[in-house]
C-alpha positions in Angstrom: -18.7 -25.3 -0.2 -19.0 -27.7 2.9 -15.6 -29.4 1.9 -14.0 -26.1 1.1 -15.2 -24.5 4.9 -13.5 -27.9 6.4 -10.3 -27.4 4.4 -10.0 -24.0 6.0 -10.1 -25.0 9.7 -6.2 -25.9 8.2 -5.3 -22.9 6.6 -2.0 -21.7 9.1 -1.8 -18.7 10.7 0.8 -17.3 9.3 2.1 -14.9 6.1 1.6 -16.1 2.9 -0.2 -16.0 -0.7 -3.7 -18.2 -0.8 -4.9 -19.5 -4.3 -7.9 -20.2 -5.6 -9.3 -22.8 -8.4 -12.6 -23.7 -10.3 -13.9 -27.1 -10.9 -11.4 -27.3 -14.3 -8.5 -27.3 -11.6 -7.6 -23.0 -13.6 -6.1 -21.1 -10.9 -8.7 -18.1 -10.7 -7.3 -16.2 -8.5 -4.1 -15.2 -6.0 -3.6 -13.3 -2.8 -1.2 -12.5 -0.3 -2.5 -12.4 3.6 -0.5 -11.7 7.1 -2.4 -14.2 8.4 -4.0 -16.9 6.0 -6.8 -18.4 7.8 -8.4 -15.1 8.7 -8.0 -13.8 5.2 -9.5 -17.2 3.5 -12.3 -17.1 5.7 -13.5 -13.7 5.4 -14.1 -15.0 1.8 -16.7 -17.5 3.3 -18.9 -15.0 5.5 -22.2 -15.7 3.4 -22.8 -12.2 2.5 -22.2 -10.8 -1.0 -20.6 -8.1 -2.6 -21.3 -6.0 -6.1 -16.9 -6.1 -6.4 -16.1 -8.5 -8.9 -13.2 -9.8 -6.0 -15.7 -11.3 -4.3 -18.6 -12.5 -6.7 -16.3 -15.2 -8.3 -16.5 -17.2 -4.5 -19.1 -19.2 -6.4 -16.7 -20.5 -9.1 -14.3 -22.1 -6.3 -14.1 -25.3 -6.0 -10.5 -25.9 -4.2 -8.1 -23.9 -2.2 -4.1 -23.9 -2.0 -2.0 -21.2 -0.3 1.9 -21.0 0.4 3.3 -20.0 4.0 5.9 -17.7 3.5 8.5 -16.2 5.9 7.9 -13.1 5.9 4.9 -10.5 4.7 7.6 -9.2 1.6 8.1 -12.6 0.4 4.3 -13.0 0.2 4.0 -9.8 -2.0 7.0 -11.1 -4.3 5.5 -14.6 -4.5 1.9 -13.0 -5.4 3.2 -10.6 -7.7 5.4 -13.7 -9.6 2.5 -15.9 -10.0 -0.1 -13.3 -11.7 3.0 -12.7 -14.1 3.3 -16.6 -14.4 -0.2 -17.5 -14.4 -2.6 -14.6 -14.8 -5.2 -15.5 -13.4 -8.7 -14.6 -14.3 -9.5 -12.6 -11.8 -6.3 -11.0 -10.6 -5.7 -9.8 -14.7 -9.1 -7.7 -14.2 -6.9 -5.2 -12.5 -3.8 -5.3 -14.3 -4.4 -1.7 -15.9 -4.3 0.2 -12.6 -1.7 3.1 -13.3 -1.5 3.8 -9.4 0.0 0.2 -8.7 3.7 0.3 -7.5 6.9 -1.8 -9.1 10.6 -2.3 -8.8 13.2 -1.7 -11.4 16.9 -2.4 -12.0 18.6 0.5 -13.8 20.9 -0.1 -16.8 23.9 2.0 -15.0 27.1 0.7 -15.0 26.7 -0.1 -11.1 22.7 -0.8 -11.5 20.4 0.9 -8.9 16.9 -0.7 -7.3 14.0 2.0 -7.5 10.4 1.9 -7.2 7.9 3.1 -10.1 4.5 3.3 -11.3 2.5 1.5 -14.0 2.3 4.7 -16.0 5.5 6.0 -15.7 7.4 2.3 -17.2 9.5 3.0 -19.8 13.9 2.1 -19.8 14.8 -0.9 -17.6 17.3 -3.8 -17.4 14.4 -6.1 -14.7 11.2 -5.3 -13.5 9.1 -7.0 -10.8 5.7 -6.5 -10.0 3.1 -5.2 -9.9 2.8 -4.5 -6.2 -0.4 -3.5 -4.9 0.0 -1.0 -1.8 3.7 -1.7 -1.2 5.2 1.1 0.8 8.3 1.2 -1.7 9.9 3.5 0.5 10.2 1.2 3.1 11.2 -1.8 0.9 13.5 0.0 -0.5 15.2 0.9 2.5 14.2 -3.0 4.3 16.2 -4.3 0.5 19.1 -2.2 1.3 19.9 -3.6 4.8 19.7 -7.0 3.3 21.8 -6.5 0.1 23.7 -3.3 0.7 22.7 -2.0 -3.1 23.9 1.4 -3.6 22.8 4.5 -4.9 25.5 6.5 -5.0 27.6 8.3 -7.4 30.4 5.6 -8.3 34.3 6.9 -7.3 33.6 10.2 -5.1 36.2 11.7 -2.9 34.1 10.6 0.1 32.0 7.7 1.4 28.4 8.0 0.7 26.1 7.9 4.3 25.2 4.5 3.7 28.8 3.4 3.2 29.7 5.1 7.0 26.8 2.5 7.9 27.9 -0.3 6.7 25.1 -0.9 4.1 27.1 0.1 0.6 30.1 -2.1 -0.2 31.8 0.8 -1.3 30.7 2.2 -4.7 31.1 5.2 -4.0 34.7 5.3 -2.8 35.9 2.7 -5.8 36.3 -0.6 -3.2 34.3 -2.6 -4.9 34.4 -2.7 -9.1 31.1 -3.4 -11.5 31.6 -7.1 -11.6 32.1 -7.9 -7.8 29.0 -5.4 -7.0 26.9 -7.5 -9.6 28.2 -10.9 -8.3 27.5 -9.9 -4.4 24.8 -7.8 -5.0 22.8 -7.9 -8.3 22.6 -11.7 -8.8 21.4 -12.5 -4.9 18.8 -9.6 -5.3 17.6 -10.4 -8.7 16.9 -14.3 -6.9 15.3 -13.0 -3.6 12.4 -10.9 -6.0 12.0 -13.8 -7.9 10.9 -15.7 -4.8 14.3 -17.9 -4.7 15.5 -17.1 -1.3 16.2 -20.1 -0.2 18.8 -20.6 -3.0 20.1 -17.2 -2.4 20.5 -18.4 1.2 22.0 -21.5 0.1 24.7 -19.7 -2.2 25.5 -17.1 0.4 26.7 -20.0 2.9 28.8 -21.4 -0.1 30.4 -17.9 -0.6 31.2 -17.7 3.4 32.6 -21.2 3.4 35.0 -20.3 1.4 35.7 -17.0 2.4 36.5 -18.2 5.6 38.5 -21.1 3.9 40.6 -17.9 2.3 40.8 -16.4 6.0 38.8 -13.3 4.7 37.2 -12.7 7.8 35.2 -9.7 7.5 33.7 -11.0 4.3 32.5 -14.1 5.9 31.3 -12.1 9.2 29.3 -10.2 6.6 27.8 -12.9 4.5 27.0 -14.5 8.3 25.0 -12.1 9.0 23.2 -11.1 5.7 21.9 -14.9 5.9 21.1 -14.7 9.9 18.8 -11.4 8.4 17.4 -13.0 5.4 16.1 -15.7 7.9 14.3 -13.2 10.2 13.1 -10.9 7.9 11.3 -7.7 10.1 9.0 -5.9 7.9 6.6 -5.2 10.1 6.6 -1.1 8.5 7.3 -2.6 4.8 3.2 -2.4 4.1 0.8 0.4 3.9 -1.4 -0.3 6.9 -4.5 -1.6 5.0 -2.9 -4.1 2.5 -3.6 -6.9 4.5 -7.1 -5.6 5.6 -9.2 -4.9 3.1 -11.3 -7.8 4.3 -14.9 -7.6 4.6 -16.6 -5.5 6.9 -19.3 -7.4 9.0 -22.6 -4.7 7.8 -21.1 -3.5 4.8 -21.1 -5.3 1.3 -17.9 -3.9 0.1 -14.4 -3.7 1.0 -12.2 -1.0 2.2 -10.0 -0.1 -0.6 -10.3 3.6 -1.6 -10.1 6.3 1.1 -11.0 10.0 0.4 -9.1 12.4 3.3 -10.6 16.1 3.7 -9.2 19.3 5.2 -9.6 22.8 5.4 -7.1 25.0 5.6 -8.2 28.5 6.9 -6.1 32.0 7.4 -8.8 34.9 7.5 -11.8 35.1 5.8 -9.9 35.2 2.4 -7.4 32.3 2.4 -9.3 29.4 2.9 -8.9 26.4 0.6 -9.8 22.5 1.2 -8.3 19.6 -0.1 -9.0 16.2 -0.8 -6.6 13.2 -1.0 -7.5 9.3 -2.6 -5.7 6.2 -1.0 -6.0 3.4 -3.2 -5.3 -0.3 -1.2 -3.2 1.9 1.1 -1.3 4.0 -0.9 -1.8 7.9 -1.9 -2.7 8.1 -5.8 -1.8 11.7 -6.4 -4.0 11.7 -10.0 -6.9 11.5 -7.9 -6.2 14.4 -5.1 -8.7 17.8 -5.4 -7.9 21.2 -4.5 -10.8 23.4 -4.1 -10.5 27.4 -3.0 -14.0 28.1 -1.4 -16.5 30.3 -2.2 -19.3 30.4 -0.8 -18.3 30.5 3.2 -17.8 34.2 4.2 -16.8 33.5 8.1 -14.0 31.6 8.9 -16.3 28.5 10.0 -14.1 25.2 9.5 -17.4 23.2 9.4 -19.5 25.1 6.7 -15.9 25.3 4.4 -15.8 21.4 4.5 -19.7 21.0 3.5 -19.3 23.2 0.7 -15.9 21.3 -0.2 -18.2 18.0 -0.2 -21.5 19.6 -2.0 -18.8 20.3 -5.0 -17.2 16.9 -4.8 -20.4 14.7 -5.4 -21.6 16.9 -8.1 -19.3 15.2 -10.2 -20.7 11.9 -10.6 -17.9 10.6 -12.8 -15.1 11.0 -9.8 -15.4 7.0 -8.4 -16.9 6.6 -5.0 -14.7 6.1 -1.5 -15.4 2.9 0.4 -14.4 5.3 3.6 -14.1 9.3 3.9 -12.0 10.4 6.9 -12.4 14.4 7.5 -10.1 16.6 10.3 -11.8 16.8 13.3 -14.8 15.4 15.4 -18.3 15.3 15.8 -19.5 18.5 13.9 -17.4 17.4 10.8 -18.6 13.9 11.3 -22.7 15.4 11.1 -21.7 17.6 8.5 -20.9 15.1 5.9 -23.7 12.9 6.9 -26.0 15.7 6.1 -24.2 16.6 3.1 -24.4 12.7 1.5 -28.1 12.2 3.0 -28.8 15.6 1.1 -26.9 14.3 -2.2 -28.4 11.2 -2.2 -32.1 12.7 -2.0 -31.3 15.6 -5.2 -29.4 13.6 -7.2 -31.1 9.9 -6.4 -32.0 9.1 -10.2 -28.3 10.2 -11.6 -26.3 9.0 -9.3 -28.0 5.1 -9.4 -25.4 4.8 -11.8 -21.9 5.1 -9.8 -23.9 2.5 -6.9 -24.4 5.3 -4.4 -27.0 2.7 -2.8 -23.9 1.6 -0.4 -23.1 3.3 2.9 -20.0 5.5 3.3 -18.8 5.0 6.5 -17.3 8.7 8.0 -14.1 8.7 10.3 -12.8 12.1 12.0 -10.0 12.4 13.8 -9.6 15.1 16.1 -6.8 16.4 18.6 -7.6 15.7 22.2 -7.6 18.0 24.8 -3.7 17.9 25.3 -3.5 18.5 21.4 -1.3 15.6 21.7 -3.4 12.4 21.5 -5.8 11.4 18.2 -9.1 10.8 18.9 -11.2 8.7 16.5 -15.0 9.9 16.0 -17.0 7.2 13.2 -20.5 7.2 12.0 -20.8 3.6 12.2 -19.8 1.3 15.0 -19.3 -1.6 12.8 -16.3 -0.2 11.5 -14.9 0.2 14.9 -12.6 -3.0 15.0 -11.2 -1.9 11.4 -10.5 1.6 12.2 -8.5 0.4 15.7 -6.5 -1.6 13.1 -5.7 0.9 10.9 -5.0 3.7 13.0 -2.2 4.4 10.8 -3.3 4.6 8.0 -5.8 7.1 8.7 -3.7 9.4 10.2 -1.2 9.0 7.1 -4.4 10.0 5.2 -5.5 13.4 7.5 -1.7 14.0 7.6 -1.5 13.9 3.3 -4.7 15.9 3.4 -3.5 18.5 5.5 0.0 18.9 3.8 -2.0 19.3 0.5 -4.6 21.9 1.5 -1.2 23.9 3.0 0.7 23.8 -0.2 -2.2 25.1 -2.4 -3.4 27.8 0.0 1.0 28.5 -0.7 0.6 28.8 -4.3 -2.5 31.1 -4.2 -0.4 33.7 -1.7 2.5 33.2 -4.2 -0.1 34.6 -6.9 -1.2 37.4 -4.6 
């Protein structure tokens, strides 16, 4: 371990995957970091943790990483070597369902989307998995560097993205199947299997001799598709927390799955709460909770959201959060406090089980004064450099909550 903590006073700063071996030189493990010295260390604190993530630190016995370019290249280069290598550790979550990908279609003019684990079934390439991508942002980040389409090939009219310059003209029949593959396809296929520097290499081929040809605009275009594959911004490609699911100085487990809560309340009849799950930083709808409330006869805010959280921990067999952020401030904050003390005391022999022996740490946001600016409210202080990192994220949470506790109290005035 002494060699290992020297080796990391070396590990750069910058993006990049980090990998891990045992003493029979088998890669155990892989993952991708913003910044690789800070991710490596936080591996090294001296405090352990019941994840199996973190337990295997024993078993290492040397440490590699790879800088990277850019934060997406260090999700496509962590994604290829699980495929390439599984490692131990990495395969025991290879069944997650919630975990994103990216597919070519088998159209005529193939198109890039994202999917999930469960929903895989008719493809022509897939890549992934990608824990906690933001696929909508990659998606859109992909397009600007390869200008795939979308479109409906040979309309009367040019598509949006054709009227910006990032379709080559699908949609109004300028480019056919084979050139759209060769300029588009093939350089895309490379760049997510971590060969950008070839696809750099044969993009400044192709301009060399487009410009030999005097086709200008084709060679101005190729220019700058390499000039932005060399200063990739992705800054919005991740959800918030990808990168910082690190360990928490008090607590003995990471941040990975967020519950959100919120009440919706219109009179004393129409008040429902909702609650949302977040897994490494993405929403995994097969885990969100509606509940219409019952018990609550005024139109108290407060005493809806502790009956919301009395009824969630009464199921023992829904997983645990590692966070819960709730709507609002100090009230909502004390009420769930209460409401887990009071679960943990009543329900102290069942719930050993599930590891409810670990601290939940409670964030609120609330509206300031101006109803303009978020105010944060925790229960714990030693979250507090965590939470100012992933402001964010938590407010993509209490937004998703909110959104979902609206649409159901919809459907029940629909029924009425």
């Amino acid at each position: 371990m002494p060699n290992l903590k020297q080796k990391l006073t070396k590990a750069p700063t910058k993006p990049g995957i980090y990998l891990f071996y045992n003493k029979q030189r088998a890669l155990i493990y892989v993952g991708k970091a913003t910044n690789l010295k800070s991710r490596i260390r936080s591996y090294f604190t001296g405090q352990k943790s019941p994840r199996p993530i973190e337990t295997f630190i024993h078993e290492v016995s040397n440490i590699k990483w790879v800088v990277t370019d850019s934060v997406l290249e260090a999700i496509i280069f962590e994604a290829n070597y699980i495929k390439k290598h599984q490692p131990k550790y990495n395969v025991l979550g290879k069944d997650d369902k919630s975990w994103n990908y990216l597919y070519l279609t088998k159209d005529y003019f193939p198109i890039l989307k994202s999917i999930r684990a469960h929903e895989i079934t008719n493809y022509q390439k897939l890549w992934g998995p990608f824990p906690g991508l933001n696929t909508k942002e990659a998606l859109k980040l992909l397009r600007k560097l390869f200008n795939y389409s979308d479109c409906k090939p040979n309309q009367d009219k040019p598509c949006f993205y054709n009227q910006i310059e990032q379709c080559l003209g699908v949609c109004t029949g300028e480019i056919t199947a084979q050139k759209y593959k060769q300029k588009v396809i093939r350089p895309l296929m490379a760049f997510l299997s971590g060969k950008k520097d070839q696809v750099i290499k044969d993009l400044k081929k192709n301009m060399k001799v487009a410009s030999k040809e005097e086709e200008y605009e084709e060679a101005a275009r190729l220019r700058d598709q390499i000039n932005n594959l060399k200063k990739i911004q992705d800054v919005a490609l991740l959800s918030d927390s990808l990168f910082k699911t690190t360990r928490i100085s008090n607590f003995k487990f990471r941040i990975s799955r967020i519950e959100g809560y919120d009440i919706s309340n219109l009179g004393s009849t129409g008040k429902v709460g909702s609650l949302v799950t977040f897994l490494h930083g993405a929403p995994s709808k097969k885990d969100y909770k509606k509940f219409k409330i019952k018990t609550v006869k005024g139109q108290s805010d407060v005493d809806c959201l502790a009956e919301v959280l009395n009824r969630r921990l009464k199921h023992s067999d829904w997983p645990l959060p590692d966070l819960i952020l709730v709507d609002g401030g100090k009230p909502q904050i004390s009420t769930a406090i209460k409401i887990l003390q009071k679960s943990k005391k009543e329900e102290k022999q069942e719930r050993k089980k599930i590891n409810t022996q670990k601290q939940i740490p409670i964030v609120g946001i609330a509206k300031g004064k101006d109803r303009k600016k978020n105010q944060f409210f925790i229960s714990d202080k030693s979250i507090e450099s965590w939470i100012k990192e992933n402001k964010k994220l938590l407010i993509q949470v209490r937004d998703e909550a909110h959104r979902f506790a609206i649409k159901y109290q919809r459907q029940l005035r629909k029924i009425k």
